[in-house]
KOLNUSE-862928 format. One record per residue (C-alpha): residue in one letter; x, y, z. Coordinates in steps of 0.2 Angstrom, whole numbers, plus 5000, padded with zeros to 4 digits. Layout:
N
aXYZ...
//
This chain:
591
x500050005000x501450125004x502350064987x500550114978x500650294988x502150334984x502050314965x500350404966x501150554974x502850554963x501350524948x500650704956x502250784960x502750734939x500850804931x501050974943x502850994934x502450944918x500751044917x501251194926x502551244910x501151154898x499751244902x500351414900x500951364885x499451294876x498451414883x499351574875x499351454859x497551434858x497251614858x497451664837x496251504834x495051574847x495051754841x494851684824x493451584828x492751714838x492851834819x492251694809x490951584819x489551624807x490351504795x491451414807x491151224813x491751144827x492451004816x493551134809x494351164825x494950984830x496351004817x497051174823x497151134840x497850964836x499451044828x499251194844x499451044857x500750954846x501551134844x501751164865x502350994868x503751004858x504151184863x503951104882x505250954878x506451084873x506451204888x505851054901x507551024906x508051224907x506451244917x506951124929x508651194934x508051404931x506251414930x505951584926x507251574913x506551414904x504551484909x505051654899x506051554883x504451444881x503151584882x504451674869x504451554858x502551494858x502351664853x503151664843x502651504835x500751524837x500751714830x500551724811x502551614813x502351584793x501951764792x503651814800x504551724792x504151774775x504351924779x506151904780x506551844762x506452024755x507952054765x508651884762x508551884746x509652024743x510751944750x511051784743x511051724725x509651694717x510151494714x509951504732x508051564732x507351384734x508151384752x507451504757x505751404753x506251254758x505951164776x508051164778x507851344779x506251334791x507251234801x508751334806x507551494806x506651404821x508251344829x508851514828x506951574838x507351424851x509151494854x508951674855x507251634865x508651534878x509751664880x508251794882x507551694896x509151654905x509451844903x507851894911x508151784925x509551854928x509052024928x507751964939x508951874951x510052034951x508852134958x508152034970x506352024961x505151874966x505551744950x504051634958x502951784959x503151864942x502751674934x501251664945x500751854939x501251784919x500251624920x498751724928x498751854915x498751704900x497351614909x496351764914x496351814895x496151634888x494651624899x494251804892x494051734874x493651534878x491951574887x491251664873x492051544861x491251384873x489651474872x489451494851x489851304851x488551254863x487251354856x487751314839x488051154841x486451054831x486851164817x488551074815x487650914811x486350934804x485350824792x484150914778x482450804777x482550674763x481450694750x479950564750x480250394741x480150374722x479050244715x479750074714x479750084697x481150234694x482450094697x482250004682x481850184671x483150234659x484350324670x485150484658x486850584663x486150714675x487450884675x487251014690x488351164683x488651314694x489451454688x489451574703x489051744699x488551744681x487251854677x485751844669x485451924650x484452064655x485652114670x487152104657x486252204643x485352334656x487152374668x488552304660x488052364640x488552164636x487552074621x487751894626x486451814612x487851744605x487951624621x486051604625x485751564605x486951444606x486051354619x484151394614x485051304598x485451164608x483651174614x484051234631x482651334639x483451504645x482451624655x483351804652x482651864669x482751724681x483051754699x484051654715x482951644727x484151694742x485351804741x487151714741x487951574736x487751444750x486051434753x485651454737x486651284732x485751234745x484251274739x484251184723x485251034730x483751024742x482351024728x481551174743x481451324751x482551304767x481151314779x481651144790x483451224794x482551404797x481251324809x482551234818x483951374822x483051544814x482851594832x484551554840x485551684847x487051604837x486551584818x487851504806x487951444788x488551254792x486551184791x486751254772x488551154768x487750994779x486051004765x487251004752x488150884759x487050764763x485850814747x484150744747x483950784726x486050664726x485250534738x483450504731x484750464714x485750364724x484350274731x484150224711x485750184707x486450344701x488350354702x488750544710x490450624705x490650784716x492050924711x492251054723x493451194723x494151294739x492651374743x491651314761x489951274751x490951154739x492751104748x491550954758x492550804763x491750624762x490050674755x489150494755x488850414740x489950524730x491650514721x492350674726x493450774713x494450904726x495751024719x496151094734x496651104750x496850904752x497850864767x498250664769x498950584786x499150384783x498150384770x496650444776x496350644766x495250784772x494650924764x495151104771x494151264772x494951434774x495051434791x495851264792x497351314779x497551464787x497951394803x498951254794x499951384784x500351484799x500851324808x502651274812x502151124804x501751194785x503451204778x503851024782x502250944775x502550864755x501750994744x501050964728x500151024715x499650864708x498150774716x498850594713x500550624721x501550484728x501550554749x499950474750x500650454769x500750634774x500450774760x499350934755x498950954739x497851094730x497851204714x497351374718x496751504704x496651454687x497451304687x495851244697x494851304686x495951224673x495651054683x493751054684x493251084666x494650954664x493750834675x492250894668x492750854651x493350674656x491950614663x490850674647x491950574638x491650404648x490050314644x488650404648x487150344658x486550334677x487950484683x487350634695x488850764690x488850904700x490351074697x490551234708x491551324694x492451494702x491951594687x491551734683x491751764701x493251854707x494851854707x494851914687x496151764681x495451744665x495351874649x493951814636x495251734625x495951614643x497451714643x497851754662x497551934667x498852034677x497852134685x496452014695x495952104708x494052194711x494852384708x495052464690x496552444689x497252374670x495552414665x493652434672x493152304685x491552274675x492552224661x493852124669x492052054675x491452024657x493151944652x492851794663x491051794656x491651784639x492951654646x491651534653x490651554639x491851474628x492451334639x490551294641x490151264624x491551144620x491051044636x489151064632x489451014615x490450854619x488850804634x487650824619x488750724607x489150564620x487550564626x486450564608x485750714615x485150644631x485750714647x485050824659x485950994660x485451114673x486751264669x486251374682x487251524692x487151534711x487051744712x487251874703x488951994705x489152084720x488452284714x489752364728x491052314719x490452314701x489352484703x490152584714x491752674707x492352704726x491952534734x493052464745x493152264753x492952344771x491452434767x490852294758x491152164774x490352284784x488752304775x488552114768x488752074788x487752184795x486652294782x484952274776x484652234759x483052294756x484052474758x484952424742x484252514725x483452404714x484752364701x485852324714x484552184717x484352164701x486252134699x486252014713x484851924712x484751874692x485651744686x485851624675x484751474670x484751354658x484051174657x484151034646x482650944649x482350824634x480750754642x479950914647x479351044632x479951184643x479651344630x477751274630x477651244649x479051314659x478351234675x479751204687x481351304678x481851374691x483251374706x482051294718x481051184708x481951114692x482550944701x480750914707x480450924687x481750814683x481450684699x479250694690x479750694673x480950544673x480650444687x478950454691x479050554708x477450664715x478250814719x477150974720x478051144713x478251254726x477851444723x479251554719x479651664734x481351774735x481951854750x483551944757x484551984774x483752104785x485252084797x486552054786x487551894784x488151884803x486151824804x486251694789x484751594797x483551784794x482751834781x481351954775x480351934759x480552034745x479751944730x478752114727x480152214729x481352084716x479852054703x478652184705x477252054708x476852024727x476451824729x475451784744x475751594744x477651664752x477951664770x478951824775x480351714786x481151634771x480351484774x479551454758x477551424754x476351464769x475751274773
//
């Protein structure tokens, strides 16, 4: 018994050391990830926080194992080299560091560049943090011993200021995740059963294009002085039904995909959280997701091929029943790959761990056991029309093919001829913004009909083709010759859009929509063509489902997008027609 107390008490003698230098530590580390979370939380998941603070615990305990020893035999000299170089660490370190290679560079050759880049480089650079964060720490204690200060004292004082302000930012933080907690998992209510018999129906190529913030023809005629007949006659040519003034019936590009992905208004996930004190957009990514319209074709035997890009609404990792064509942000760990948002490459990236990880641009690299792979700008782009164009060339038949495609959303990479632009940010710089606008437009156009072409011609003009946009351009940054990104943050976070003229509205709201529907005469009955409903059409028209269409109702932000669950209807407003089968919540039809 006296063996068994003994160990226990040598057990708590070891934790109190050991977590009396960790816990400072990993407290002051978690603080960025906090504050971020704390700036982000409306499109924040807790799921996007376990791989952050993973690399902050692993980040600590190796900063611990380094000054463990130092700490033992001078403790304020090994407490103040940790918290030093934690700081360092944890504070924007890949930031710091690049900020060097300006001065660097001028003084090394250039063949030595790629050093500078490489992990070799990272490494001496952080062993020269750990040595000068020594000698710093053995200089303050001895400073401190010199004038007879308290060393215990000033740690305790230290360690109460870092908890004091961890606590500051970890309560609120705790209390956004508790709140918002159901959002994180949600599921979107499955559409009801398709007959028995749509199993055995001919099962034709189903194509879901997104091409975010394309606008619809009388937007580009009536504000942007653009013809684009030569488009929209190509595909009324192809018999595609086109409505030159179609609408999105919310306001941005989540829920929107949402939306359509759903075959409904976003009532269920309105019901559930539009009251909670802590509103985000995850219920949107979790319906596209978990897609009823992708799972009632599953349920059929449809094969779904998913390609995403960086973007939250589309960067999902393991969405069931699909094959999932990700270009970026992939990070693999033995084997096993997830998909990271912003948030998550932005704490990777400033990680001390970034530099080290196997980087590459291909997607089928070899460091299947640790990697991060991605293409960013218009190499992505270049990659999903590739894989776009792939899977048209395979045979065709019993495919749900979904594509968020980037463009003619901003940044401005593409001129209309697909050279890449020099100048692609949202300014008039190199030219107007609208037209840098209108390049990508032109850009897209042409990429579209080649693939479009190539769908027609391997399927014997058979497959579904839902060619839709998700929202119309921003009008800050396309009608306003003294916009700036702040302003525009502000508003879209907190501004109501029903202040916003009515060509803004116009300009955001219409977009493109054009569907290939070869068992529905659409220009004679145009019954379902729309955002909400056209996957109703398709699920009634093909496989024999019963599915009412629903009224169409629009609606905006009232509070901005820090409220993404709120909404207020302006279908009168958008159309000029008021429709009273809308509920004013967002919500859909009034049961």
């Amino acid at each position: 018994m006296k063996t068994v107390r003994a160990v226990g008490r040598r057990g708590l003698a070891l934790a109190r050391r050991w977590l009396a230098l960790w816990l400072p530590l990993t407290m002051l580390a978690l603080l960025p990830l906090l504050t971020d979370f704390l700036s982000n939380r409306y499109q924040v998941a807790v799921q996007d926080l376990y791989l952050p603070t993973a690399t902050i615990l692993l980040t600590t305990l190796v900063v611990w194992a380094i000054f463990y020893r130092l700490w033992r035999r001078d403790a304020l000299a090994g407490y103040s080299a940790a918290l030093l170089t934690t700081a360092f660490f944890s504070f924007n370190y890949d930031g710091r560091l690049t900020a060097l290679y300006p001065f660097l560079q001028a003084l090394v050759p250039t063949s030595a560049l790629g050093f500078l880049e490489g992990p070799v480089f990272s490494l001496v650079f952080m062993a020269a943090i750990v040595l000068g964060a020594y000698w710093t720490g053995r200089g303050v204690s001895r400073a401190v011993a010199g004038r007879r200060w308290p060393a215990r004292e000033i740690m305790a004082a230290a360690t109460i200021a870092i908890t004091a302000t961890f606590v500051f930012q970890a309560l609120p933080t705790m209390h956004d995740l508790v709140v918002a907690w159901p959002q994180f998992f949600y599921k979107p209510p499955q559409l009801t059963s398709l007959p028995a018999s749509a199993k055995s129906a001919p099962k034709p190529d189903i194509y879901y294009i997104v091409m975010d913030r394309y606008a619809n023809q009388d937007v580009l005629q009536s504000q942007f002085s653009f013809d684009n007949s030569s488009f929209i006659n190509f595909l009324k040519d192809n018999q595609y039904y086109v409505n030159p003034s179609d609408h999105n019936n919310y306001p941005y590009t989540t829920m929107s995909i949402a939306s359509t992905m759903d075959a409904d208004y976003l009532g269920d996930a309105i019901s559930k959280f539009g009251k909670s004190t802590e509103q985000t957009v995850i219920p949107y990514h979790e319906s596209i997701r978990n897609s009823p319209v992708a799972q009632a074709l599953a349920g059929i035997g449809y094969q779904y091929d998913f390609i995403g890009n960086w973007y939250e609404t589309s960067n999902l990792t393991e969405v069931p029943n699909a094959t999932t064509y990700q270009p970026e942000g992939v990070l693999t760990i033995l084997g096993r790959s997830w998909t990271l948002n912003n948030f998550g490459k932005a704490k990777l990236n400033a990680s001390i761990f970034w530099r080290f990880l196997p980087n590459s641009p291909k997607l089928d690299n070899n460091f299947r056991w640790l990697n991060y792979s991605g293409q960013s700008g218009p190499d992505m782009t270049h990659y999903q029309l590739q894989t776009l164009t792939n899977l048209a060339n395979q045979q065709p038949g019993g495919r749900f093919i979904f594509a968020h495609i980037l463009v003619p959303h901003d940044p401005y990479f593409f001129n209309a001829d697909g050279s890449i632009n020099t100048n692609i940010n949202d300014d008039n710089t190199g030219e107007p913004v609208k037209q840098k606008y209108l390049g990508q437009v032109q850009y897209i156009n042409g990429q579209m009909k080649t693939l479009l072409t190539k769908i027609n011609q391997n399927s014997h003009g058979q497959a579904v083709i839902v060619l839709q946009s998700d929202e119309g351009p921003y009008p800050f940054q396309l009608n306003d010759e003294n916009f700036n990104n702040a302003g525009v943050d502000e508003e879209l976070a907190d501004g109501d859009m029903r202040s916003w003229s009515a060509a803004d509205l116009q300009m955001k709201y219409g977009n493109l929509a054009a569907y290939h529907v070869p068992a529905a005469d659409l220009a004679a009955n145009p019954t379902g063509a729309d955002p909400v409903n056209i996957f109703r059409l398709v699920l009634n028209d093909y496989f024999g489902g019963q599915f009412p269409y629903l009224p169409e109702c629009y609606y905006a932000y009232p509070d901005g997008r820090n409220r993404p669950l709120n909404y207020a209807n302006i279908t009168k407003t958008l159309t000029g027609q008021d429709n009273p089968a809308c509920q004013d919540d967002g919500s859909g039809p009034k049961p």
